[in-house]
C-alpha positions as CSV (number, residue, x, y, z in Angstrom):
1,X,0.0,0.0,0.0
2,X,1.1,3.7,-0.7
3,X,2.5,5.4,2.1
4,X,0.2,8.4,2.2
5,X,-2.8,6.3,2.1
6,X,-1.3,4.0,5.1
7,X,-0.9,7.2,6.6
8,X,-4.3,8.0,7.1
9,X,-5.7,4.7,8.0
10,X,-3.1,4.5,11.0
11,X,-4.0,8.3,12.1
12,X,-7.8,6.9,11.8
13,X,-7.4,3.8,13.6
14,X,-5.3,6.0,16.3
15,X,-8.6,7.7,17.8
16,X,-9.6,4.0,19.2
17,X,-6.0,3.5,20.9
18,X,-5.5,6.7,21.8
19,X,-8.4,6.8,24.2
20,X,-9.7,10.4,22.3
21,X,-12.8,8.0,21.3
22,X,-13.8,6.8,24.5
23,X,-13.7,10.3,25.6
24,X,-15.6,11.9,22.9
25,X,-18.3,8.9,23.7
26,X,-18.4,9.8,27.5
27,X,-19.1,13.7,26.5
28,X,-21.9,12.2,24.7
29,X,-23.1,10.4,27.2
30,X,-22.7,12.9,30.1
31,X,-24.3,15.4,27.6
32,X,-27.6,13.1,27.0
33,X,-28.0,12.7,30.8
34,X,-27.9,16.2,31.1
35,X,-28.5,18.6,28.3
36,X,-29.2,21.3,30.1
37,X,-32.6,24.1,29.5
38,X,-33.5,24.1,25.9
39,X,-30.5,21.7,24.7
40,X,-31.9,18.7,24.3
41,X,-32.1,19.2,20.8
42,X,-28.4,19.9,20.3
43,X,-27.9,16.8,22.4
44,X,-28.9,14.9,20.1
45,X,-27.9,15.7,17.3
46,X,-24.2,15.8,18.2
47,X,-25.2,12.3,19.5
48,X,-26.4,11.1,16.3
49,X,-23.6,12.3,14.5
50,X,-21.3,10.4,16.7
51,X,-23.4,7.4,16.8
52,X,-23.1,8.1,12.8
53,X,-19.3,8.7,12.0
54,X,-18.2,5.7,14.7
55,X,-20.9,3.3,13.1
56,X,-19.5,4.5,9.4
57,X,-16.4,3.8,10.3
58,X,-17.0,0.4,11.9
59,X,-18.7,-0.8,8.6
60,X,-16.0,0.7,6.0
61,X,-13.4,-0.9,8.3
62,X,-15.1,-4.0,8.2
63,X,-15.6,-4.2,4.7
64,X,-12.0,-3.7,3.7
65,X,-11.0,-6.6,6.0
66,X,-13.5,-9.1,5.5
67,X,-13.9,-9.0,1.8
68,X,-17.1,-9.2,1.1
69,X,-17.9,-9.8,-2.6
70,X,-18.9,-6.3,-4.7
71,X,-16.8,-4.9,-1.8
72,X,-15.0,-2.3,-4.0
73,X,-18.5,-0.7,-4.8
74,X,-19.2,-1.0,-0.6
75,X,-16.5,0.5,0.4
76,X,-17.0,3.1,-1.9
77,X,-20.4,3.7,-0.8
78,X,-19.3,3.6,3.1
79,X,-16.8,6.1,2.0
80,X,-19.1,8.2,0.6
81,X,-21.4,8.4,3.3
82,X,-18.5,9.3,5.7
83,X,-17.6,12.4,3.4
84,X,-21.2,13.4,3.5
85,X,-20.9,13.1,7.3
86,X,-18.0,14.5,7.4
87,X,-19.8,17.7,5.9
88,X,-22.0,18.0,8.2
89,X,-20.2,17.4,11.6
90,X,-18.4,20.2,10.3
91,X,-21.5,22.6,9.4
92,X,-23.1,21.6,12.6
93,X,-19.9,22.2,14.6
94,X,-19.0,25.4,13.3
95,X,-22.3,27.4,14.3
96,X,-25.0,26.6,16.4
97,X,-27.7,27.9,13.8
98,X,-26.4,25.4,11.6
99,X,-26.7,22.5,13.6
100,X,-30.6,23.5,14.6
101,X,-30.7,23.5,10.5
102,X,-30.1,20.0,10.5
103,X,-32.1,19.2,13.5
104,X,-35.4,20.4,11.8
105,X,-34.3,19.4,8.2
106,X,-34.9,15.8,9.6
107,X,-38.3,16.5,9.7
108,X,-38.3,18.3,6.1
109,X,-37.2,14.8,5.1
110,X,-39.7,12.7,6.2
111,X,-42.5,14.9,5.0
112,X,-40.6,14.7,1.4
113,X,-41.1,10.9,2.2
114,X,-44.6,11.5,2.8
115,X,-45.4,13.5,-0.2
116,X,-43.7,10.9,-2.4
117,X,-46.0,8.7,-1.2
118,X,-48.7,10.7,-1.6
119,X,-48.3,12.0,-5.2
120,X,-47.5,8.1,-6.0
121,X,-50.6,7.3,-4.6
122,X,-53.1,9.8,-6.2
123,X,-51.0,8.8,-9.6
124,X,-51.7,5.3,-9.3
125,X,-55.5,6.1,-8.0
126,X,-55.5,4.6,-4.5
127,X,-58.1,4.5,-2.3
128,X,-58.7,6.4,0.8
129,X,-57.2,3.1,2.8
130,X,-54.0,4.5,1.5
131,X,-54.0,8.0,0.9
132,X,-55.9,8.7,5.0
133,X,-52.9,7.3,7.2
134,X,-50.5,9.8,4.7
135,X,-52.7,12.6,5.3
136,X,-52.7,12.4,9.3
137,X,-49.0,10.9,9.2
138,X,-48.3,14.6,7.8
139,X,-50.3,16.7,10.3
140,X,-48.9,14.3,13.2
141,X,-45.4,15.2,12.0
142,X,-46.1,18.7,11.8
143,X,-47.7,18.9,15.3
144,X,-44.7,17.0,16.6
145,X,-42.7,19.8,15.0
146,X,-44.5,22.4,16.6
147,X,-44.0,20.9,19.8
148,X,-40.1,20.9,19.6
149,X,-40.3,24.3,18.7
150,X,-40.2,23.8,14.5
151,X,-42.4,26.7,13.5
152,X,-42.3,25.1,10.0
153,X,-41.3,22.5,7.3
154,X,-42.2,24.1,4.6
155,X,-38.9,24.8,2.3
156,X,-36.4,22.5,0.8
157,X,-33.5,20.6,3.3
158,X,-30.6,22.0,3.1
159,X,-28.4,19.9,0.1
160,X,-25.0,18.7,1.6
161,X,-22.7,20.3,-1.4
162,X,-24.4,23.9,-0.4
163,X,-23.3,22.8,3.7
164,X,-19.8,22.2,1.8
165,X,-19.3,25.1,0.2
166,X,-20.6,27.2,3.4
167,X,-18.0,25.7,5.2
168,X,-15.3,26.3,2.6
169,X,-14.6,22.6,1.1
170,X,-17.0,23.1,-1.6
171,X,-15.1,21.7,-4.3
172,X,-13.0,19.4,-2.2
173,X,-16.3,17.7,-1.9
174,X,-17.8,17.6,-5.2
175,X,-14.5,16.2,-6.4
176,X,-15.0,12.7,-3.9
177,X,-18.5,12.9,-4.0
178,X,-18.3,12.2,-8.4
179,X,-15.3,10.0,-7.8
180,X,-17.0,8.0,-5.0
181,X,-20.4,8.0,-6.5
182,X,-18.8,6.9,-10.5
183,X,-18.1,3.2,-8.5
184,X,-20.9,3.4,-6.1
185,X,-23.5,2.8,-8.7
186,X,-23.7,0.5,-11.6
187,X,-22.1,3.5,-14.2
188,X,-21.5,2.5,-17.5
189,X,-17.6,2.3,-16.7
190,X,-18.6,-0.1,-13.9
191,X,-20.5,-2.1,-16.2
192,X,-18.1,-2.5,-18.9
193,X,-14.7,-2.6,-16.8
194,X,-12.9,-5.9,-17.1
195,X,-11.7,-7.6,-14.0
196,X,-8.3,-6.6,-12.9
197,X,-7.1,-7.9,-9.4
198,X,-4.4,-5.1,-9.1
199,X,-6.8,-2.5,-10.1
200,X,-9.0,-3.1,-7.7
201,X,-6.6,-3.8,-5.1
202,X,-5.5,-0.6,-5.4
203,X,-8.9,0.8,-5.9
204,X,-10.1,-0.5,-2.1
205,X,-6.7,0.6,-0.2
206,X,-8.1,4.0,-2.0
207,X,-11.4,4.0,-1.1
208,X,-10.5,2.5,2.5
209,X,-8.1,5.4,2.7
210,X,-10.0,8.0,1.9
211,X,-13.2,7.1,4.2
212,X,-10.6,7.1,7.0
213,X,-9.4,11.1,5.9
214,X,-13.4,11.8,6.0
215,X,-13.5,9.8,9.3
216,X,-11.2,11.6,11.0
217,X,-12.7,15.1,9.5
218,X,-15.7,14.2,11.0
219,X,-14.6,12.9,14.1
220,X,-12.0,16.5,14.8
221,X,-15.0,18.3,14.3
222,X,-17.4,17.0,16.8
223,X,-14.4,16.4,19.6
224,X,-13.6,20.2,19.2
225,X,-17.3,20.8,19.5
226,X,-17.9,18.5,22.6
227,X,-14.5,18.5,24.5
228,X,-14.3,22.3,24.3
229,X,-18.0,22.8,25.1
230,X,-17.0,20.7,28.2
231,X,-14.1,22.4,29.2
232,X,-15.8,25.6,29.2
233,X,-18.5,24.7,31.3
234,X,-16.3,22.5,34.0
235,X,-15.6,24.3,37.4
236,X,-12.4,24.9,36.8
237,X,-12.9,26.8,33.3
């Protein structure tokens, strides 16, 4: 394997030995017992993310080791999902505006679900047995909204290349995200590539590689974001 990209899967598998890991988890915890007034919210979504990036990890880590078959493509795809994460453990770190953004654009998610099922509904002309249960599962969502302090869900999420480029790595991240995504799905070069045991030798040390950088992006921004909020609010900050 390449030096570089041996690199960053040693500085990735680091956080686990180093003990920065189990710290980072016992912030989260400590944090969930006890958000404090009106922080439940931000609770938990630095504990999702964190439950998120580790689980990512896991998986890409396992899939490089164990072999699986179509593993090139999986790691790819666990890759790719750990630069998306990546994104927005940084977003979400950098302001707290933005991490309330991604708290109620999880709502704004399921009511596109909703809708989709919806529109598929009325264009395939189901019955009221099907179309009903939508209709209140979207006014039970958006009461549960309200409660939690969502005025709204109108609007679009917010896409995960504009969180890139608001947090500088715009094109950084469109560059992986086509590179990732030309072997996550069946492209027409996946389709019509010929076997080759070195190429794809070297294709999963780079994928591998590369979900470990996005790992450990992830993983800097949310320990700065918990350890520091911890240290400022310990007795003897």
């Amino acid at each position: 394997m390449h030096t570089e990209l041996s690199r960053l899967i040693d500085i990735a598998a680091s956080i686990a030995t180093s003990g920065r890991w189990a710290a980072v988890n016992a912030e989260v915890e400590r944090l969930a017992a006890n958000p404090g007034e009106g922080n439940a919210w931000y609770a938990e979504v630095l504990g999702s993310l964190c439950f998120q990036v580790f689980s990512e990890y896991l998986l890409l880590k396992a899939a490089y080791e164990e072999k699986p078959e179509g593993d090139c493509s999986l790691l790819a795809w666990r890759a790719r999902n750990l630069l998306e994460l990546s994104v927005w453990s940084i977003y979400s770190a950098n302001d707290r505006h933005n991490a309330r953004r991604l708290y109620e654009d999880a709502g704004r998610d399921v009511l596109g679900v909703v809708d989709a099922f919806i529109k598929w509904g009325t264009a395939s002309a189901q019955g009221a047995d099907w179309l009903g249960p939508l209709e209140q599962a979207k006014d039970d969502l958006t009461r549960r909204a309200t409660l939690n302090g969502i005025d709204s869900l109108d609007g679009s999420y917010k896409k995960v290349s504009n969180a890139a480029k608001e947090c500088g790595i715009g094109s950084q991240f469109s560059l992986s995200f086509k590179m990732l995504s030309k072997f996550t799905h069946p492209t027409a070069m996946r389709i019509l590539a010929g076997a080759d045991e070195a190429k794809n030798a070297l294709l999963r040390d780079l994928f591998f590689s590369n979900g470990c950088l996005y790992f450990v992006g992830a993983f800097e921004a949310l320990e700065r974001q918990l350890i520091d909020r911890e240290q400022k609010h310990s007795p003897s900050a």
